[in-house]
LOKOLDREN-881474 format. One record per residue (C-alpha): x, y, z; residue number from 0; chain. Coordinates in steps of 0.5 Angstrom, whole numbers, plus 500, padded with zeros to 3 digits. Layout:
REM LOKOLDREN-881474
{x X, y Y, z Z, nr NUM, kette A} $
...
This chain:
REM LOKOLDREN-881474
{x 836, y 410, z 435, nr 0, kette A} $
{x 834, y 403, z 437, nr 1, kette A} $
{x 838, y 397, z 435, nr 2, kette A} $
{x 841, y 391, z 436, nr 3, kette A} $
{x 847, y 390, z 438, nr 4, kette A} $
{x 853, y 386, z 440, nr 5, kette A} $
{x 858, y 387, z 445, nr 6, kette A} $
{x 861, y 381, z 444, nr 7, kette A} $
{x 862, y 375, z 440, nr 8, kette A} $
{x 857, y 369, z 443, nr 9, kette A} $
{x 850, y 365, z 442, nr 10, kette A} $
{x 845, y 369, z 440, nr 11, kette A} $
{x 844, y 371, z 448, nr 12, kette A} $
{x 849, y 377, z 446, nr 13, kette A} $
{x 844, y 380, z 442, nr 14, kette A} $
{x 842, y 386, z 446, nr 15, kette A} $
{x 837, y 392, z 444, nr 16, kette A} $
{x 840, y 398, z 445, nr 17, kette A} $
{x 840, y 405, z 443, nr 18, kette A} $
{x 846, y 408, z 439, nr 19, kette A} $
{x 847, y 415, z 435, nr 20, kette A} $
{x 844, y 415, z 428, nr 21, kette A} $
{x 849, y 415, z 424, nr 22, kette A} $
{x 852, y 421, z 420, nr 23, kette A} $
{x 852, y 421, z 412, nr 24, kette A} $
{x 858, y 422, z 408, nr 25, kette A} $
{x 857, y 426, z 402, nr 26, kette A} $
{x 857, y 420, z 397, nr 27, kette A} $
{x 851, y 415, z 402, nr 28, kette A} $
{x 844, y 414, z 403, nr 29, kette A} $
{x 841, y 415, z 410, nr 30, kette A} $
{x 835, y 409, z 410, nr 31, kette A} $
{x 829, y 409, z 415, nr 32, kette A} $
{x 830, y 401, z 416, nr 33, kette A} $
{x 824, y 397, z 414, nr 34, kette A} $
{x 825, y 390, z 415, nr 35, kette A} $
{x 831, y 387, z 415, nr 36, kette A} $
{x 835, y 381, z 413, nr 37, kette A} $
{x 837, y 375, z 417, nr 38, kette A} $
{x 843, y 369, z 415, nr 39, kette A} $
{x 847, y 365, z 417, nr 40, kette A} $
{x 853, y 369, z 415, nr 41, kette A} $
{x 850, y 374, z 421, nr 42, kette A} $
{x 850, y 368, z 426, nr 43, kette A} $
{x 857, y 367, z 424, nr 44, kette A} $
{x 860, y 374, z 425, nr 45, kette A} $
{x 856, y 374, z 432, nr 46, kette A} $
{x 859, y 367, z 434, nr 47, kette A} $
{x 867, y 369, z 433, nr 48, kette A} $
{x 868, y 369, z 425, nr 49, kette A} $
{x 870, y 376, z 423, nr 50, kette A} $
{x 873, y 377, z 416, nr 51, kette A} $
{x 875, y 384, z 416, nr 52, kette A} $
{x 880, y 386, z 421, nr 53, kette A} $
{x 879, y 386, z 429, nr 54, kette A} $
{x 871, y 388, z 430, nr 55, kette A} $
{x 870, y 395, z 434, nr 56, kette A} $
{x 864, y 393, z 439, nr 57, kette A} $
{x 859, y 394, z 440, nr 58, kette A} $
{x 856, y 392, z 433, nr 59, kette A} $
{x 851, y 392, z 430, nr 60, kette A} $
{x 849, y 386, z 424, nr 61, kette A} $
{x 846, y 386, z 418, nr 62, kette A} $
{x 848, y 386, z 412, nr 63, kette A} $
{x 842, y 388, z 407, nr 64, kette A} $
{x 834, y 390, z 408, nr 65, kette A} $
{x 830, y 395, z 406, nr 66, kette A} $
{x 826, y 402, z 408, nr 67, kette A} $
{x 825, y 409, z 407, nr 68, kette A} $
{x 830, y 414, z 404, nr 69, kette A} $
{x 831, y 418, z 410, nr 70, kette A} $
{x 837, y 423, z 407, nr 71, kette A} $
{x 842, y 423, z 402, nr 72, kette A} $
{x 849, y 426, z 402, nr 73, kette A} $
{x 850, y 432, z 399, nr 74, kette A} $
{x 854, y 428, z 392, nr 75, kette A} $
{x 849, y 423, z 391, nr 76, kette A} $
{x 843, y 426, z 385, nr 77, kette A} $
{x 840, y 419, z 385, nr 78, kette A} $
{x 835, y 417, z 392, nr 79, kette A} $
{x 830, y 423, z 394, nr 80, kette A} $
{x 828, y 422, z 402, nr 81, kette A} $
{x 822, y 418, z 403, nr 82, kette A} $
{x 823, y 413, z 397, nr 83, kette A} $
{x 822, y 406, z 398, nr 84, kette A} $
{x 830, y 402, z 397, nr 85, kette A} $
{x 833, y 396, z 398, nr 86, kette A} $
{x 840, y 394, z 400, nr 87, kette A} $
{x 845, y 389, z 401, nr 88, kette A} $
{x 852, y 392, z 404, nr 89, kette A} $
{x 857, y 388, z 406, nr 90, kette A} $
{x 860, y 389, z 414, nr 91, kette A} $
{x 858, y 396, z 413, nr 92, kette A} $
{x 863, y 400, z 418, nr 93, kette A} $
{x 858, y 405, z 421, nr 94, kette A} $
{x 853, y 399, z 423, nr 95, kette A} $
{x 849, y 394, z 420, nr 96, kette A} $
{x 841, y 393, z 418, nr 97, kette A} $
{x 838, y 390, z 425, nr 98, kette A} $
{x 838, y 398, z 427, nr 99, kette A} $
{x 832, y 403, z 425, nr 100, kette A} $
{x 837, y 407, z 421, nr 101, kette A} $
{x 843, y 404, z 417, nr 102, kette A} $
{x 848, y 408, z 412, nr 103, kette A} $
{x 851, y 406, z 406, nr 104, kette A} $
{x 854, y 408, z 400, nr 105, kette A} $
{x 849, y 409, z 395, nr 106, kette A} $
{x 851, y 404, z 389, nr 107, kette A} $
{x 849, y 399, z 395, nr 108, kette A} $
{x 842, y 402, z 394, nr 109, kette A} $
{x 837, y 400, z 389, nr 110, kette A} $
{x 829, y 402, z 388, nr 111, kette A} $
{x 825, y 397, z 391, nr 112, kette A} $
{x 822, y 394, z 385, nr 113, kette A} $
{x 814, y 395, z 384, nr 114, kette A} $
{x 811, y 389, z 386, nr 115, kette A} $
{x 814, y 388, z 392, nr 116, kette A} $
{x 813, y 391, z 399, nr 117, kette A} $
{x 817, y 393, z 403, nr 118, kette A} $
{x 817, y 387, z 407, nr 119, kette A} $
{x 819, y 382, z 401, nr 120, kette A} $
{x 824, y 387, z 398, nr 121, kette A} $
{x 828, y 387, z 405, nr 122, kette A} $
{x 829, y 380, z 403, nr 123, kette A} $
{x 831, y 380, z 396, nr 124, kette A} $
{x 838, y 383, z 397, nr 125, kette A} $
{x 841, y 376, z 397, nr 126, kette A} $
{x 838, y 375, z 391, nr 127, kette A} $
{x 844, y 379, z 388, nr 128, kette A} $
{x 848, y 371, z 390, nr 129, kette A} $
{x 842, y 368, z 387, nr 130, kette A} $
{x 843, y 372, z 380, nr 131, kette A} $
{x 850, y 371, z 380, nr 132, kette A} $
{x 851, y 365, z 381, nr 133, kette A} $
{x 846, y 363, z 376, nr 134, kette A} $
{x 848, y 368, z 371, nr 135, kette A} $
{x 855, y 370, z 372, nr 136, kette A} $
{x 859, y 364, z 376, nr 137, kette A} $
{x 856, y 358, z 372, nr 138, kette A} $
{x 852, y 362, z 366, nr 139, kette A} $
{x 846, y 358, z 365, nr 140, kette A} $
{x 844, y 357, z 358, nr 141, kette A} $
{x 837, y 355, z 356, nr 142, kette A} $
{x 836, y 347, z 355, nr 143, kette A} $
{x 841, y 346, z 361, nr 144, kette A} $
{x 840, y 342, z 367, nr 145, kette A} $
{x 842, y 344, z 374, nr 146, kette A} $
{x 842, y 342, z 381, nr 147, kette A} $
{x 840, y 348, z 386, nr 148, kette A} $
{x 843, y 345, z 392, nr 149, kette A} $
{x 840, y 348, z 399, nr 150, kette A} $
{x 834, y 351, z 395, nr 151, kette A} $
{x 829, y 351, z 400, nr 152, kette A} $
{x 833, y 357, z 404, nr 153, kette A} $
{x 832, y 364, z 403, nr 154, kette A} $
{x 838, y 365, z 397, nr 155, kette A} $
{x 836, y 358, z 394, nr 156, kette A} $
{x 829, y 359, z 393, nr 157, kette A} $
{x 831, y 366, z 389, nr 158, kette A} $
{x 835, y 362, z 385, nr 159, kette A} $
{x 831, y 357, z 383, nr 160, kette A} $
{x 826, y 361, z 380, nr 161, kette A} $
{x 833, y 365, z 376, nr 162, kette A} $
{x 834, y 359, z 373, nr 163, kette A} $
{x 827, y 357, z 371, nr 164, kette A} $
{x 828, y 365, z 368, nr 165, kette A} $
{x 833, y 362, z 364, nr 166, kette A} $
{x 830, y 356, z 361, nr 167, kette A} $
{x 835, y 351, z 365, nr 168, kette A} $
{x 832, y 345, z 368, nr 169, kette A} $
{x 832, y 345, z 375, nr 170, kette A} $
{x 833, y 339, z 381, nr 171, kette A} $
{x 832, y 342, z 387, nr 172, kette A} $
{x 835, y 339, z 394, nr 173, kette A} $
{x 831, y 341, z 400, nr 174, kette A} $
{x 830, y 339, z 406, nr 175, kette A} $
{x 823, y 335, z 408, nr 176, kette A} $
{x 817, y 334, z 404, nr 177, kette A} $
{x 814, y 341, z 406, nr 178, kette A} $
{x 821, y 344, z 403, nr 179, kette A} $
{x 821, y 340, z 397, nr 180, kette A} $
{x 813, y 342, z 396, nr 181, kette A} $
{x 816, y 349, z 397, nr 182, kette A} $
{x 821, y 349, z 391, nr 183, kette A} $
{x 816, y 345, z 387, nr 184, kette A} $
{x 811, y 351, z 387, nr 185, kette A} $
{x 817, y 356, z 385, nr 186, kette A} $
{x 819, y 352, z 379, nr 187, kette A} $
{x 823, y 346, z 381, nr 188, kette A} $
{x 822, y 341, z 375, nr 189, kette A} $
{x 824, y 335, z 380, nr 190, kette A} $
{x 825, y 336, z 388, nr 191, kette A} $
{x 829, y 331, z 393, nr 192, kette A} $
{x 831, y 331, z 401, nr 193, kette A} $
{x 838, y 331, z 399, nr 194, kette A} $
{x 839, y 327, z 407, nr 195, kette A} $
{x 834, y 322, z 405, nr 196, kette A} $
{x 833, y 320, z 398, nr 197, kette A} $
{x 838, y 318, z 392, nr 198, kette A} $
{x 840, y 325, z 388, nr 199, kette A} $
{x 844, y 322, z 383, nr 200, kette A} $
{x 838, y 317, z 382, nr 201, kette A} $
{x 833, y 323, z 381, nr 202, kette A} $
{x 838, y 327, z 377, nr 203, kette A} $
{x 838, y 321, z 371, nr 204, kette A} $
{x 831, y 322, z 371, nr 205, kette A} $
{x 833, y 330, z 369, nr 206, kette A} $
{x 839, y 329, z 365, nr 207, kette A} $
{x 840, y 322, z 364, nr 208, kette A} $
{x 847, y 324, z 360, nr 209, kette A} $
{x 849, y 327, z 367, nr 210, kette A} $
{x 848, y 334, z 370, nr 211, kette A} $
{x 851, y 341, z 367, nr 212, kette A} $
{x 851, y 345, z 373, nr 213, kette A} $
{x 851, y 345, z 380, nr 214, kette A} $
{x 850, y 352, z 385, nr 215, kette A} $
{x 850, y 350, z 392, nr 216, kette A} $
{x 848, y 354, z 398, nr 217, kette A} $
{x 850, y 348, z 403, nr 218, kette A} $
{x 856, y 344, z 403, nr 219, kette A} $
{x 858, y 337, z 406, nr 220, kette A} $
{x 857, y 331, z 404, nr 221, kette A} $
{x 850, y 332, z 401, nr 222, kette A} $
{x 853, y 336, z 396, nr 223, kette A} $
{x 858, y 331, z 394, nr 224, kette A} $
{x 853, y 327, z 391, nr 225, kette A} $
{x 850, y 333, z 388, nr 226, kette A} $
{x 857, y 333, z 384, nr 227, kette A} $
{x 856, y 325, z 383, nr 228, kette A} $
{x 851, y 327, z 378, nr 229, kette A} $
{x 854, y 332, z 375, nr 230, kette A} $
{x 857, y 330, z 367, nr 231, kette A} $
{x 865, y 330, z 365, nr 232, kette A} $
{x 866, y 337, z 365, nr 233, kette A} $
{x 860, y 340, z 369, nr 234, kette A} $
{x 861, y 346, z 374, nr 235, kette A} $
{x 860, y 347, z 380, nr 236, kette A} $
{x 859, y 354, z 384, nr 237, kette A} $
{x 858, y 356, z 391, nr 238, kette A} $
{x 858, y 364, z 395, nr 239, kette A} $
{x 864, y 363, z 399, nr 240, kette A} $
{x 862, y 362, z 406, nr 241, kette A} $
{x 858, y 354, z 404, nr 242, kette A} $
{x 862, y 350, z 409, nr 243, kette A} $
{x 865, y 344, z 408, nr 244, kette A} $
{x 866, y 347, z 401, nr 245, kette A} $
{x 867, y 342, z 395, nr 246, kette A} $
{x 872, y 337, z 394, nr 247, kette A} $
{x 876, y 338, z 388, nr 248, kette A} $
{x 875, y 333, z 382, nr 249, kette A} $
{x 879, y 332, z 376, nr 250, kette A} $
{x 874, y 333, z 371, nr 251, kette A} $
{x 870, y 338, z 375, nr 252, kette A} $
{x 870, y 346, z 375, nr 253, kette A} $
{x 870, y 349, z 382, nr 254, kette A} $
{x 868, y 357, z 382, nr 255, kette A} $
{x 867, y 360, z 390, nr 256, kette A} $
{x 865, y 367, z 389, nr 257, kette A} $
{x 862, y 373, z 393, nr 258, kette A} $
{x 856, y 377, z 391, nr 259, kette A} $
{x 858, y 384, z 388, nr 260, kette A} $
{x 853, y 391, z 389, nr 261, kette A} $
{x 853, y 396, z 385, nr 262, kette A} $
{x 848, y 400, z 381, nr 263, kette A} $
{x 848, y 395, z 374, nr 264, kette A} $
{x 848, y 389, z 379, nr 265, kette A} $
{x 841, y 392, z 382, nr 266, kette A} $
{x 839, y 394, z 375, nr 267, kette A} $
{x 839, y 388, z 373, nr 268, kette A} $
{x 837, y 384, z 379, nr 269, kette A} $
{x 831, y 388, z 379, nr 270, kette A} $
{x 830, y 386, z 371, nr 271, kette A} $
{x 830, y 379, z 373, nr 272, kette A} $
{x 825, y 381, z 379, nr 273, kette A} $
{x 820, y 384, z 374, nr 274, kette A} $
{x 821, y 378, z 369, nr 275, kette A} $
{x 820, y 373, z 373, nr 276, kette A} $
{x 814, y 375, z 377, nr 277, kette A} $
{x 819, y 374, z 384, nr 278, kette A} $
{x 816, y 369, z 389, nr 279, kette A} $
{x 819, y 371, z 396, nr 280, kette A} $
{x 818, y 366, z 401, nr 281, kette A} $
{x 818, y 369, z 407, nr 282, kette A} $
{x 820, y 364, z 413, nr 283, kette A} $
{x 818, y 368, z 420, nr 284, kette A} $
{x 818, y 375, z 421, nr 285, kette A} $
{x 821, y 378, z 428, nr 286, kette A} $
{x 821, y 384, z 431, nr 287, kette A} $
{x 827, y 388, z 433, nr 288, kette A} $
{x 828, y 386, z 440, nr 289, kette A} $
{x 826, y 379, z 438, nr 290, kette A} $
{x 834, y 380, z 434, nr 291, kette A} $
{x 836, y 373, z 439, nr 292, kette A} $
{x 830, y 369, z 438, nr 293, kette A} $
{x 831, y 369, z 430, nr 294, kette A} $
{x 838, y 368, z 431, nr 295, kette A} $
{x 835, y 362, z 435, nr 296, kette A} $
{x 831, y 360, z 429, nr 297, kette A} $
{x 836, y 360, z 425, nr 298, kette A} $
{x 840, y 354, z 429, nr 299, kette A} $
{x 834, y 350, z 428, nr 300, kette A} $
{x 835, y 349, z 422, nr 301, kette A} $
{x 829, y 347, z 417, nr 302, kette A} $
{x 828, y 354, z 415, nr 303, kette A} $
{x 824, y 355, z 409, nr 304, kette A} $
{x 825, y 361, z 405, nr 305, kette A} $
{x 828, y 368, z 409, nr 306, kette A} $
{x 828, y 370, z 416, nr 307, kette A} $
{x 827, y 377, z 417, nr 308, kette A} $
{x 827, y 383, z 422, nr 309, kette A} $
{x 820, y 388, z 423, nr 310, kette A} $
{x 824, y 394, z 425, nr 311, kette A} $
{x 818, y 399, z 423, nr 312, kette A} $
């Protein structure tokens, strides 16, 4: 099979098309004829040095969520039947990751693609598992709540914003440019700041003018740090662990970094909010496999709205 690979740490000229085997199944995953694959900043990480797990066995293949067509199941797995439409999200897969026409995972990490959605905007939804997490799980938004969406213009934040709106809170949402601010506005946002240029905490009065409940950052630094500003005593802040700079500690602030978790009820219920919610998936540019450096390229430019993804059929 084709696929990009990696075989060593570096810029994103390191990304080479390649052909490797098609990975072979164990008895309790799912083989994936990938469709379209997910691009994030945690994938540029890895490929500039950041391994977590161990020590890598090269070359690697990256990737970390998408979707595509059932292609075989192991022999223990009753859920999937071949040619269904699924979608994915498995963390640092051992046998090799989405940016590959064939991916294999464990099969609780697999979901039915949900029925308004395509194969393109399922393949950049997974994420959405850190989006519904963090709104529902991390800082379990109630209804009437206001809080700030920090970083929401991006492929995680853009889900989460409309989860929160799902759940009846009031949403801030921080972007980047007048384009982004427009952009989270169309998906919900009841207010929308550049959070580099204007006054967040200003704008958060207008919203909350006893102060703000609750934070979910998907970018750190001192942007955030204002965010936190307009937070009231006691507020919450939630972040995916990965934001870098995280958040300073405050006194009378609670700090949650968290990790999304898959797993057949966690697909279920994203699925749910999904249908719910009416999904919007903003979809920022679409490259082709062999163009896998060229997203990554677009990623270090910044000012990316919505996901990036990879057309691998």
């Amino acid at each position: 099979m084709r696929a990009a690979v990696i075989d060593s740490f570096g810029g994103p000229e390191v990304l080479k098309l390649g052909t490797v085997p098609v990975p072979e199944l164990d008895p309790e995953e799912v083989l994936i004829a990938v469709h379209t694959a997910g691009v994030g900043p945690w994938d540029a990480d890895i490929r500039g040095g950041w391994w977590p797990q161990g020590s890598p066995r090269f070359p690697v293949i990256l990737g970390t969520d998408g979707s595509g067509n059932v292609a075989a199941v192991g022999s223990r797995v009753r859920r999937f039947k071949v040619t269904e439409k699924v979608y994915s999200y498995s963390w640092l897969t051992p046998k090799g990751g989405f940016y590959a026409e064939y991916v294999a995972v464990a099969a609780e990490n697999v979901a039915r693609v949900p029925r308004r959605l395509d194969l393109r905007k399922a393949g950049a939804i997974p994420t959405g598992l850190t989006a519904l997490q963090g709104v529902d799980d991390a800082l379990q938004i109630k209804r009437g709540e206001s809080v700030i969406i920090h970083g929401a213009s991006g492929g995680v934040g853009t889900l989460a914003v409309q989860f929160a709106k799902l759940r009846g809170a009031r949403v801030l949402a921080t972007a980047s440019g007048a384009d982004g601010k427009a952009l989270v506005r169309r998906l919900g946002a009841d207010i929308a700041v550049d959070g580099k240029q204007e006054d967040v905490v200003a704008a958060a009065r207008g919203l909350a003018p006893e102060g703000i409940d609750a934070v979910l950052a998907f970018a750190g630094g001192n942007a955030l740090e204002e965010c936190i500003h307009a937070l009231r005593r006691g507020g919450r802040v939630a972040y995916p662990n990965g934001v870098e700079p995280g958040p300073e500690k405050h006194g009378a602030i609670e700090i949650k970094a968290y990790d999304a978790v898959p797993g057949v009820r966690e697909f279920e219920k994203l699925n749910r909010a999904v249908d719910a919610v009416r999904l919007k998936v903003p979809i920022a540019v679409t490259y082709p496999l062999a163009q896998a450096a060229k997203a990554h390229q677009r990623l270090e430019e910044r000012h990316v709205l919505g996901k990036v993804v990879l057309r691998i059929r």
